[in-house]
Backbone as a ProteinNet text record, in pm:
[ID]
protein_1_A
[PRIMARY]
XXXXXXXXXXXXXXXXXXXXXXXXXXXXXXXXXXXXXXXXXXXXXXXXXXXXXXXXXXXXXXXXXXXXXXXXXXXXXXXXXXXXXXXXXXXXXXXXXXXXXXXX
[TERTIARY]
-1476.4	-1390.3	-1354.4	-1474.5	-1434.3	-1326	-1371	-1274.5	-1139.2	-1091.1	-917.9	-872.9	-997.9	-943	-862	-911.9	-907.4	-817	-780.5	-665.5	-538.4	-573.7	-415.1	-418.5	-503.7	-494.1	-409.8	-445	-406.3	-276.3	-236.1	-93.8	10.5	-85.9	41	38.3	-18.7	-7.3	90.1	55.8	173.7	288.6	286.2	440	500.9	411.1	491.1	519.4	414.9	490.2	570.6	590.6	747.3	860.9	829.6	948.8	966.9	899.2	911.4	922.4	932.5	999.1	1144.1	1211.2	1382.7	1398.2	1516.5	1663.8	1708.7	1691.3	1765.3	1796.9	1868.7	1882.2	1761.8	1765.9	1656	1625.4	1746.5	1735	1644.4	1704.2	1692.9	1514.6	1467.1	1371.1	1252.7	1332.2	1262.5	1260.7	1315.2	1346.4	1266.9	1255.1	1131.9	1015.7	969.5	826.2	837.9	898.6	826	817.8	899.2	893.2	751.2	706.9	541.3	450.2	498.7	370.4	338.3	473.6	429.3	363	435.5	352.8	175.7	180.9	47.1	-42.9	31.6	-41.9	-75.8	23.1	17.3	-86.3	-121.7	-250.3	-374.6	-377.3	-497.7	-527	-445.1	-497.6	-447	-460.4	-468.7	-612.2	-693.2	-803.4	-910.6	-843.7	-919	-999.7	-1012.2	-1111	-1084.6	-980.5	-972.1	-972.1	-1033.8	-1015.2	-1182.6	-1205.5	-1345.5	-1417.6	-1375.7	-1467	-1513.1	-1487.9	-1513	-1676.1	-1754.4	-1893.2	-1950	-2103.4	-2195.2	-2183.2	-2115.7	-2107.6	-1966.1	-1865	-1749.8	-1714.5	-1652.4	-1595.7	-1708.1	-1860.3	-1969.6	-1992.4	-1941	-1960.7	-2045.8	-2189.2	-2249.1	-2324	-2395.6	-2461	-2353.2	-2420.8	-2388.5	-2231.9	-2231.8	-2114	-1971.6	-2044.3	-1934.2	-1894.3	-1954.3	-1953.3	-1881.6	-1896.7	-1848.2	-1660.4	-1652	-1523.4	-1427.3	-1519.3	-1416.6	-1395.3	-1464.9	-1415.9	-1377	-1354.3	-1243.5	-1086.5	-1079.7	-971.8	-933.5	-1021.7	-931.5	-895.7	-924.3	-919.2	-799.5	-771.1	-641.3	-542	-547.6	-446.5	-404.1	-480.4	-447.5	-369.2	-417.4	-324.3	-181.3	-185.2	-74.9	21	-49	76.4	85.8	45.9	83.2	225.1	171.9	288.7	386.5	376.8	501.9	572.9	529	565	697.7	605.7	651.1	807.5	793.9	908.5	1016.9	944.1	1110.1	1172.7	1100.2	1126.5	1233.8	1223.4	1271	1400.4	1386.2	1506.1	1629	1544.8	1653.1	1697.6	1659.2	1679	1735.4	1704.7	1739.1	1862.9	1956.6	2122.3	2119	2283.5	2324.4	2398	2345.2	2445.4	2321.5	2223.4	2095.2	1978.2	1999	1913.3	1751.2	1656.3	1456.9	1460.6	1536.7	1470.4	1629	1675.3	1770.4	1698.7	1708.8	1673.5	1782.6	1667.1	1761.3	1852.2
1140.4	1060.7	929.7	860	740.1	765.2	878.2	920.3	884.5	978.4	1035.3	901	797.6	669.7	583	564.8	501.1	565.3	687	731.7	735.8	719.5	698.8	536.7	464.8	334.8	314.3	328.7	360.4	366.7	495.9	545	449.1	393.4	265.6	115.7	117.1	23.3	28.9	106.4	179.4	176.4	232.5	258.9	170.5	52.6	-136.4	-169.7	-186.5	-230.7	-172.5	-56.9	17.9	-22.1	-66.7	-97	-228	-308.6	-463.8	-445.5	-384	-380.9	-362.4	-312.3	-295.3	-360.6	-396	-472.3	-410.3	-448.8	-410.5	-547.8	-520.7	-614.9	-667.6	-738.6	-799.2	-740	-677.7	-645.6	-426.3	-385.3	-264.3	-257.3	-357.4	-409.8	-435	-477.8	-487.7	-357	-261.9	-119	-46	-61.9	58	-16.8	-173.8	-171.5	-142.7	-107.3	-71.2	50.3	129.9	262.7	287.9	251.1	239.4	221.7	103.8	48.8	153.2	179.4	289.1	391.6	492.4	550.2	543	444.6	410.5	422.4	333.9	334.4	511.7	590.2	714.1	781.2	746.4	777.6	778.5	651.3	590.1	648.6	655.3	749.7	840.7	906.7	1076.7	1096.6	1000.5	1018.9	972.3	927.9	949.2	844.7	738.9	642.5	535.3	512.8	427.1	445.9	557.9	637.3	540.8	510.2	484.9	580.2	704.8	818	881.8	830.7	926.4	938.6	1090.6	1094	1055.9	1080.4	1047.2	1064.2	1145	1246	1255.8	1275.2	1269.9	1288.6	1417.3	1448.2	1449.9	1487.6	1452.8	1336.6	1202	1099.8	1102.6	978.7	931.9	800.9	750	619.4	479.6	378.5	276.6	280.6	414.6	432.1	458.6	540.9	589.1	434.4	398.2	228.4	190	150.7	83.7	84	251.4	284.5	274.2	287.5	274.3	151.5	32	-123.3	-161.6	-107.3	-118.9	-46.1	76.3	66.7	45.4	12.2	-70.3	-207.6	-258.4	-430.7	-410.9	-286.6	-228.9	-236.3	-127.2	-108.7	-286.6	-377.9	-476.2	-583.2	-534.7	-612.1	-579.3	-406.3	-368.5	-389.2	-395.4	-424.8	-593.1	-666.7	-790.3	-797.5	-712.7	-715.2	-668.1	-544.8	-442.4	-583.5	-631.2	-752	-834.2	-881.1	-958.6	-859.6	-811.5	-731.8	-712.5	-660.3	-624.2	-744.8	-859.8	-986.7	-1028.1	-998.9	-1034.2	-978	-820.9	-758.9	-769.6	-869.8	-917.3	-1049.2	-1133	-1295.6	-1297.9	-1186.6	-1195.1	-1200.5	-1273	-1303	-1210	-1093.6	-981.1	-1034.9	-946.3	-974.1	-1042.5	-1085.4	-1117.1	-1016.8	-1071.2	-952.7	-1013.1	-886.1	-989.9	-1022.4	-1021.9	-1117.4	-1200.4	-1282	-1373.6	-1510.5	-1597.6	-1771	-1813.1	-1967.1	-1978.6	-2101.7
-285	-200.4	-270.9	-319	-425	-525.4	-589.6	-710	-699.9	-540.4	-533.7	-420.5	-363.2	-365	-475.4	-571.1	-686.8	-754.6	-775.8	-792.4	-750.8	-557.3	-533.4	-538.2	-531.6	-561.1	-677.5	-779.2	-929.9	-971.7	-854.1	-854.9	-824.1	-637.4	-610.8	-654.7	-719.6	-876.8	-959.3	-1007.4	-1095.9	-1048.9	-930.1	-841.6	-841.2	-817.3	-754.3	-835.4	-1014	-1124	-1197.6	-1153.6	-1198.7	-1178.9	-999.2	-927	-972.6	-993	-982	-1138.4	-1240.3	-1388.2	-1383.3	-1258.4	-1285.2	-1266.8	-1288.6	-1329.2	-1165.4	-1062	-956.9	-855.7	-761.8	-675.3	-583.2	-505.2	-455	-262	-302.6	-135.5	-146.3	-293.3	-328.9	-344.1	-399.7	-452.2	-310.4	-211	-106.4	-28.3	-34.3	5.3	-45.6	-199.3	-229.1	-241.5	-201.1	-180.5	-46.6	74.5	136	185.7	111.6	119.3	5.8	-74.9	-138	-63.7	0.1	56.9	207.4	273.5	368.3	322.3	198.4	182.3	103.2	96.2	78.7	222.4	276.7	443.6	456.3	444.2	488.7	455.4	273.6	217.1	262	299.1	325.5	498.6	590.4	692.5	721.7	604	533.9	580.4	496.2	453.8	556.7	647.4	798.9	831.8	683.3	695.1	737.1	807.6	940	1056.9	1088.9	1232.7	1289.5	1381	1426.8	1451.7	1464.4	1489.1	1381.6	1259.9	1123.2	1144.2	1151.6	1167.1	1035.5	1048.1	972.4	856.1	833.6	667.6	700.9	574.6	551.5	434.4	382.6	284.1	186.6	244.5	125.5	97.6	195.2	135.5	300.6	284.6	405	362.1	546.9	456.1	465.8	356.6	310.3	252.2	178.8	83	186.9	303.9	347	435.6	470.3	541.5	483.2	293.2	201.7	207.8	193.2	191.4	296.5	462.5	537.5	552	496.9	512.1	438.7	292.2	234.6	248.8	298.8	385.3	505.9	571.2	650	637.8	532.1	500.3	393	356.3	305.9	391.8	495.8	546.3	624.6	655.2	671.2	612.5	485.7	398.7	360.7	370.7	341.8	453.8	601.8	688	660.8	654.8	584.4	517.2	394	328.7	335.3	431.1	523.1	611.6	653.3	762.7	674.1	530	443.3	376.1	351	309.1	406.3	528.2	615.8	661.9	668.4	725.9	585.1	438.4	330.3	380.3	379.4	414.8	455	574.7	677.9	630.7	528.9	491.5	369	284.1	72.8	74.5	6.5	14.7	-71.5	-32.8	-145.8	-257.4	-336	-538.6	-630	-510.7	-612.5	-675.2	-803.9	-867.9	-890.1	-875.1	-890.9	-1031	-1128.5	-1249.3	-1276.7	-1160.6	-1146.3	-1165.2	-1232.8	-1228.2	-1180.8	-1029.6	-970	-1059
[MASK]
++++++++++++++++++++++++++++++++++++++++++++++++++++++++++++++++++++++++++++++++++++++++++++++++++++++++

């Protein structure tokens, strides 16, 4: 369960500094982080470990560890709606024709 955490972690890493490497506009830019960052959210309760009912044992993971993991995602998914917040609010405010590696 740690493993294919850290992997899709990994992935949407990758994903964001892909996106945030183009040459695109700033409003386009705000569109696919949060089409990332949702599907990140989606990931993460895929994996059930924000549900309060997840039992004792889970996916072979139990214990301390399994404790470990579900409070790190959910202190995830918190952050990520943070930044879901932060983005659509951009959405609605970023003036068009501006590009993310524009100086003002």
């Amino acid at each position: 369960m740690a493993k294919t955490l850290a992997i899709q972690e990994q992935t949407f890493v990758t994903e964001a500094q892909t996106i945030r490497a183009q040459h695109l506009l700033v409003l386009e830019y705000d569109r696919q982080m949060i089409a990332a960052i949702t599907a990140r959210r989606a990931a993460i309760q895929a994996t059930k470990l924000t549900e309060r009912s997840v039992s004792d044992e889970f996916a072979g993971c139990s214990g301390n560890r399994l404790d470990e993991l579900r409070d790190r995602a959910q202190r995830e998914m918190a952050y990520l709606r943070a930044y879901l917040n932060d983005f659509n609010r951009a959405l609605k405010t970023d003036p068009e024709g501006v590009f993310v590696d524009d100086e003002p």
